[in-house]
N, C-alpha and C positions, 0 to 999 in steps of 0.2 A: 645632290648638294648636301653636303652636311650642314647641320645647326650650329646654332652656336654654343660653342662650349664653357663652360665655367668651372674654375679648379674647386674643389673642397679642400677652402682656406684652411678650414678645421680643423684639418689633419696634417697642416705645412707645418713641421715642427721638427723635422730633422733636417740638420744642417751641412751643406754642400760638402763638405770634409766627409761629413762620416758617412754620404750616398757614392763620393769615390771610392772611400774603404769597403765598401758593401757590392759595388757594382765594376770593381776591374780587374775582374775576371776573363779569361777567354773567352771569344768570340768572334764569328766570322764579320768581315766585312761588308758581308751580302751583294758584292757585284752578281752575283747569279743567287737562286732557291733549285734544287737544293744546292748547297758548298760542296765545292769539288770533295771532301776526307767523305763526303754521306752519301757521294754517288752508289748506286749500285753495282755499277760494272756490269750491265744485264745487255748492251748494245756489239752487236755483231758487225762485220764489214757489208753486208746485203742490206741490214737492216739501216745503218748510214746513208746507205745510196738509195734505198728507198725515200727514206724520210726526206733527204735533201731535195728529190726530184719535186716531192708533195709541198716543201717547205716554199720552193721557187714559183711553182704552181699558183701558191695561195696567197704569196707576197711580195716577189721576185717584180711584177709587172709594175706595181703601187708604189714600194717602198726601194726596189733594190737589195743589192747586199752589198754590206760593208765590210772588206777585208782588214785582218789583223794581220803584220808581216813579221814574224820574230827573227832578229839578225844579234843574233849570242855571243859575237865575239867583243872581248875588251882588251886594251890593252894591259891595263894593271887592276889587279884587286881594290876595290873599293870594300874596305872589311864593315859598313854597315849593311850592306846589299843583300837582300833577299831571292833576288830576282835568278833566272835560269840561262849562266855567264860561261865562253869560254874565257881563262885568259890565254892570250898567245900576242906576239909583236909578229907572227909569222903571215904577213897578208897573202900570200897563196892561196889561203883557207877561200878570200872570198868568191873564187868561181865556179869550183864545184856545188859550192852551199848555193848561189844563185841558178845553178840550170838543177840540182833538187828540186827550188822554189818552184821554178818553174813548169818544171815536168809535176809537181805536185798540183797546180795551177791548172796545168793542161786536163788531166784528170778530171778535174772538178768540170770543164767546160764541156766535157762531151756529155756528162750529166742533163747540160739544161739544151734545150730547142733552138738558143736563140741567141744573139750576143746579151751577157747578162749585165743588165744596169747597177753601176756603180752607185753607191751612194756615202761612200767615206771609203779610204785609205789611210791606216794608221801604221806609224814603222815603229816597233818598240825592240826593248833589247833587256841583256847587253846595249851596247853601245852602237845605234844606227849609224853613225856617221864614223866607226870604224871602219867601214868598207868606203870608196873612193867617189867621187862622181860618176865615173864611168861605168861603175858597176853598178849604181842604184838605178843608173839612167836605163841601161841596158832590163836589168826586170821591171822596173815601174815600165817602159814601154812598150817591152813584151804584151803584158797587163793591159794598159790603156788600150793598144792598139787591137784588141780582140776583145772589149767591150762599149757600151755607150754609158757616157757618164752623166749622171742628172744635174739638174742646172743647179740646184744648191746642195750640190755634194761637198763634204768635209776632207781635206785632205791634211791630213796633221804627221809632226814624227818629234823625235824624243832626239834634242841632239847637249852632247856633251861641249860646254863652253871652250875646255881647252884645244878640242879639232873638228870642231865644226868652223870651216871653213869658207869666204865667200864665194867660192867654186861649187862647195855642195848646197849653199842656200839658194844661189842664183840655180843651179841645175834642177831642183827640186822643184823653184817657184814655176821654174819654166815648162817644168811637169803639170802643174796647177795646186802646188805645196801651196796653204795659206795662215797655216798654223804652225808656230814651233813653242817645244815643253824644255827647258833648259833645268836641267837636275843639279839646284845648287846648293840646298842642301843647311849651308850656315855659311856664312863670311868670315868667321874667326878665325885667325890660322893655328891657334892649337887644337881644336875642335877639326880642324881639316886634316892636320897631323894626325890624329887619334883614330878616324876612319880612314885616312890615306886616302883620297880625295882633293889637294890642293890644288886651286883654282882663282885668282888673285883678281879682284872685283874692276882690275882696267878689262882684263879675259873677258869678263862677262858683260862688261859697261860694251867693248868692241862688239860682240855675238850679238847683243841684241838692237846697237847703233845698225848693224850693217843687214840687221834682217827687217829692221823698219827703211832701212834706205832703198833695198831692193823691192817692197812692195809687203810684205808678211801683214796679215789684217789682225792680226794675236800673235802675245809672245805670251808664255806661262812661265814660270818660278815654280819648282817644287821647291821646297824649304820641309824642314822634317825636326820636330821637336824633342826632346828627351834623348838625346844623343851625349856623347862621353865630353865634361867638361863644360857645358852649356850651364850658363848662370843667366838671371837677370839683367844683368849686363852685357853681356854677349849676346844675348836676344835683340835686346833693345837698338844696338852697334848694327847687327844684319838689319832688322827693318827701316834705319837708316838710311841704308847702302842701297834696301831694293825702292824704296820711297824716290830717290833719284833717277832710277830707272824705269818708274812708274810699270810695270808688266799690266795686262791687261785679266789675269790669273794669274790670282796665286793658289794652289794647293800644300795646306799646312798637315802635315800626316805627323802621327804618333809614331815614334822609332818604334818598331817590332824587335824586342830582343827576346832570339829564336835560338841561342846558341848551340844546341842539340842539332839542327838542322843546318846550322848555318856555323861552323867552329870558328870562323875569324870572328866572328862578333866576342868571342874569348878574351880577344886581346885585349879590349877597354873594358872589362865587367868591372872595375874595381871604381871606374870614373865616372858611373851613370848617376844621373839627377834622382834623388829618391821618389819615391810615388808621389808624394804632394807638392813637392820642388815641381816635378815633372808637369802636373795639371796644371800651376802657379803658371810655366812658361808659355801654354797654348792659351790660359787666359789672358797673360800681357800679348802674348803674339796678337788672339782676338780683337785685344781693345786695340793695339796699335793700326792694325789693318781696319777699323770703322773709322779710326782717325782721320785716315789717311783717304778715305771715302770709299773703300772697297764694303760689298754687302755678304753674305752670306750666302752659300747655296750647298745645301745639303749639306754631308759629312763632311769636314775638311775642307773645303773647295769656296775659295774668295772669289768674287767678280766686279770690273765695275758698274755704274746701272746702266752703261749704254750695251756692255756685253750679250752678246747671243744669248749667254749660258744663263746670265741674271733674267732676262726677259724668256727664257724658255720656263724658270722656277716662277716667274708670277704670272705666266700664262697657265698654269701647270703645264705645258706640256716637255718636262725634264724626262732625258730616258738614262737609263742606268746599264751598263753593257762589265764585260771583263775587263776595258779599257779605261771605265768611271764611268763619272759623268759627262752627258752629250748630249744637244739638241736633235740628232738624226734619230727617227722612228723606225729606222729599217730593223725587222725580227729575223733578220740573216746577218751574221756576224762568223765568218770564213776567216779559221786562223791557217796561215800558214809559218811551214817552218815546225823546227823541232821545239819541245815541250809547250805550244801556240793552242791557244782552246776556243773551239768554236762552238755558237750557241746557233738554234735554228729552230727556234721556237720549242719544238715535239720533241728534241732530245740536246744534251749536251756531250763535246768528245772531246777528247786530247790526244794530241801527238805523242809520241815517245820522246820522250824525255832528253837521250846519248844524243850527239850529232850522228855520229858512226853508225848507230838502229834505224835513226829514222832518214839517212841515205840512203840504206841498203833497201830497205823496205819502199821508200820511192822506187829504187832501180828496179825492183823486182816487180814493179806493177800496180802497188796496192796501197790502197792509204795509210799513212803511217799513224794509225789510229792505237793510241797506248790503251786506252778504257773511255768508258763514256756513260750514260745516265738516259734512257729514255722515264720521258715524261708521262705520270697518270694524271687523271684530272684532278686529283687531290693539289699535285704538287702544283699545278697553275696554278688554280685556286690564290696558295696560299705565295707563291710568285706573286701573283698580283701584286697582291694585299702590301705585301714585304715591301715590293720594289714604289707602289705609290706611298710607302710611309718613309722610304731611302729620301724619296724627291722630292716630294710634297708637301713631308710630314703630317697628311692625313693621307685617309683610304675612308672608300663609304664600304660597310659589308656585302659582301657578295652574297643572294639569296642562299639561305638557311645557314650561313656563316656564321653568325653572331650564335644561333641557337647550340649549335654543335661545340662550341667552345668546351672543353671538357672544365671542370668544376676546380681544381686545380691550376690552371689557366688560369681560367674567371678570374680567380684568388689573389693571381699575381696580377693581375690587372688592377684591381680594385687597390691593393700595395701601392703600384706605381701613379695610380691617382690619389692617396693618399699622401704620398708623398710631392704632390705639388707635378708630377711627370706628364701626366696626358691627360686628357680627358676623354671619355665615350658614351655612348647611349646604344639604342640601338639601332641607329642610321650611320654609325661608322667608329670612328677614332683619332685622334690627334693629338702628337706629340707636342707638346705646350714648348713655349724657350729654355724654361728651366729642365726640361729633360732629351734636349738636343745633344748633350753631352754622353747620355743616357740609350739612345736610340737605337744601338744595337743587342743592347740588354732588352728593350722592349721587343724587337723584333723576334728575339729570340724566344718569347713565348707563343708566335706560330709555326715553329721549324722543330714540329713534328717526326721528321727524321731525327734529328737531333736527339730529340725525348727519348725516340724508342730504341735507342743506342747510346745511352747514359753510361755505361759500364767501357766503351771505350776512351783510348785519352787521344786529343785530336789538339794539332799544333796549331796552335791559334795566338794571333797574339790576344793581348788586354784588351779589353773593349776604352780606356781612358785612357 
């Protein structure tokens, strides 16, 4: 248990403006340690199957594993999107990609001894409810019906307001779906026009009317700030609009402008809110969302106090996966699907990227494994640390953790306590309110991989 900490007032002296001009800079978002750019790529296909078997072995009976399901296809570009899309209107696509799934699926099960216990099902994209009823129903039952699923398993999926359907809600719930993320992003219609994204607030009042009516125990809002066009006033107009829809989450994210990576983000560069416009709009988002009685949980992510996600963050027990934030403890996180990354405690792996690579490479036998990361005990170590300060905003030092700090480190610790950011001793560390905004500049002084490859550039957005 940590002490109690106290900032050194003494040194609060630089003002909130000039630590975002100091601190927004790139930086990972730490869903994993290490960040997929600082893998190694040292993980073989034996050595995969190894691990998994040992991974189920040590946690598979307790925890379960949670699947990640990537379904890529969209119908139209959404030019903010970072995510890994096809477009096409050609639905053909969806039955080969589902018996891939599946045969990719099957693989995994001759792995373990046993039918293997579920403990979350999440459908992300692209666009999950681009593909039909019939076709989810078809591989989520494949799925189901060759494992056992635990009594408070998580079953969630990411569906788009304009075709997400009550056909796919009700078919999903029926599956044991109890959670939906609706991607909307901002309510403004010229802000929709600019990312091509329109979506008209009856669409989405309908989506989430018909997902509480059929049973849904959570609906989520992503909402996403610093986007083309977006003023204080058009801020204020969306939390509005979602305030009458009460969601039960909201996730407020920092637009990532990645243009390099991403060339449609080109098209609005000339329309983006400047750096301090931009932090101005997630502080009015902030205060709107406490108004409104949503609380805080970790990075980004509103709840309200009766939510899971709120009572996992004052229990501490928040867990942090590729997917975010989530109350399920499971250390098996099985992605399937192309460019899908799966974590398993002892190593991390990704699929190939192409649809087309990572069919062919199902068809041929072999997990469609792009590169991957096995883990030393350093990088737990500092996994740990990382992920109980993602969720907790504290961590107690792991033995001889604090001593090994190299002096350089130290330095910037002592800086960010200085500046009103955290406080520590030498029973742990904590991220104070005032350096919430901050937390991934601080985390970034144990990502040690990161140090020892300073001379690379690695696409990251802002950390503000």
């Amino acid at each position: 248990m940590l002490g109690i900490f106290v900032p050194n007032l003494a040194y609060m002296t630089t003002t909130a403006a000039d630590l975002i001009k100091k601190y927004n800079v790139p930086a990972p978002r730490y869903t994993s340690y290490p960040t997929v750019p600082l893998w190694a790529d040292d993980l073989t296909e034996s050595t995969w199957i190894k691990l998994v078997k040992n991974a189920y072995h040590d946690f598979g009976d307790t925890e379960g594993i949670t699947l990640y399901i990537h379904l890529p296809y969209c119908e139209s570009l959404c030019t903010y999107c970072g995510c890994n899309k096809r477009i096409t209107k050609n639905h053909a696509v969806e039955t080969p990609y589902i018996e891939s799934i599946i045969k990719e699926w099957s693989a995994y099960l001759k792995l373990l001894d046993a039918k293997p216990k579920l403990a979350g099902i999440h459908l992300g994209g692209g666009t999950p409810t681009f593909f039909s009823p019939a076709s989810l129903r078809e591989l989520l039952s494949f799925i189901l019906d060759r494992a056992v699923v635990m009594e408070h398993a998580e079953f969630s999926f990411e569906g788009h307001p304009n075709n997400t359907t009550r056909e796919h809600l009700q078919t999903l719930f029926d599956l044991g779906f109890r959670r939906v993320s609706y991607g909307i992003q901002d309510f403004n219609l010229e802000v929709q026009k600019a990312i091509h994204r329109i979506q008209p607030f009856e669409r989405v009042k309908e989506a989430t009317e018909v997902a509480r009516e059929i049973g849904y125990e959570s609906v989520n809002f992503d909402l996403i700030y610093g986007l083309p066009h977006q003023t204080m006033d058009t801020i204020k107009d969306t939390f509005e609009k979602v305030s009458l829809l009460q969601p039960d989450r909201i996730a407020y994210y920092s637009y990532a402008h990645l243009p390099s990576a991403f060339p449609a983000q080109k098209s609005f560069e000339a329309f983006l809110p400047k750096e301090s416009e931009k932090r101005s709009l997630y502080e009015k988002g902030k205060e709107i969302l406490k108004s409104m009685g949503y609380l805080e949980v970790g990075m980004d992510h509103f709840a309200l106090p009766k939510d899971p996600l709120y009572i996992a963050k004052e229990e501490k027990t928040l867990h942090r996966n590729f997917m975010g934030y989530t109350t399920s403890p499971s250390k098996i996180l099985i992605g399937l699907g192309n460019s899908s990354i799966s974590d398993i405690y002892y190593a991390y792996a990704q699929n190939i990227k192409t649809i087309e690579a990572y069919k062919e490479q199902i068809e041929n036998g072999h997990f469609a494994i792009n590169r991957g990361h096995v883990l030393t005990d350093a990088d737990i170590k500092a996994r740990n640390l990382i992920l109980q300060l993602i969720c907790n905003q504290q961590a107690s030092w792991e033995i001889d953790f604090f001593e090994d700090i190299e002096i350089a480190n130290f330095n910037r610790l002592l800086i960010f306590e200085e500046e009103g950011l955290i406080a520590f001793d030498k029973n742990g560390i904590q991220i104070l309110d005032a350096g919430m905004p901050f937390i991934r500049n601080v985390c970034m002084v144990f990502d040690k991989r990161m140090q020892q490859k300073e001379e690379k550039q690695f696409q990251f957005s802002n950390a503000i």
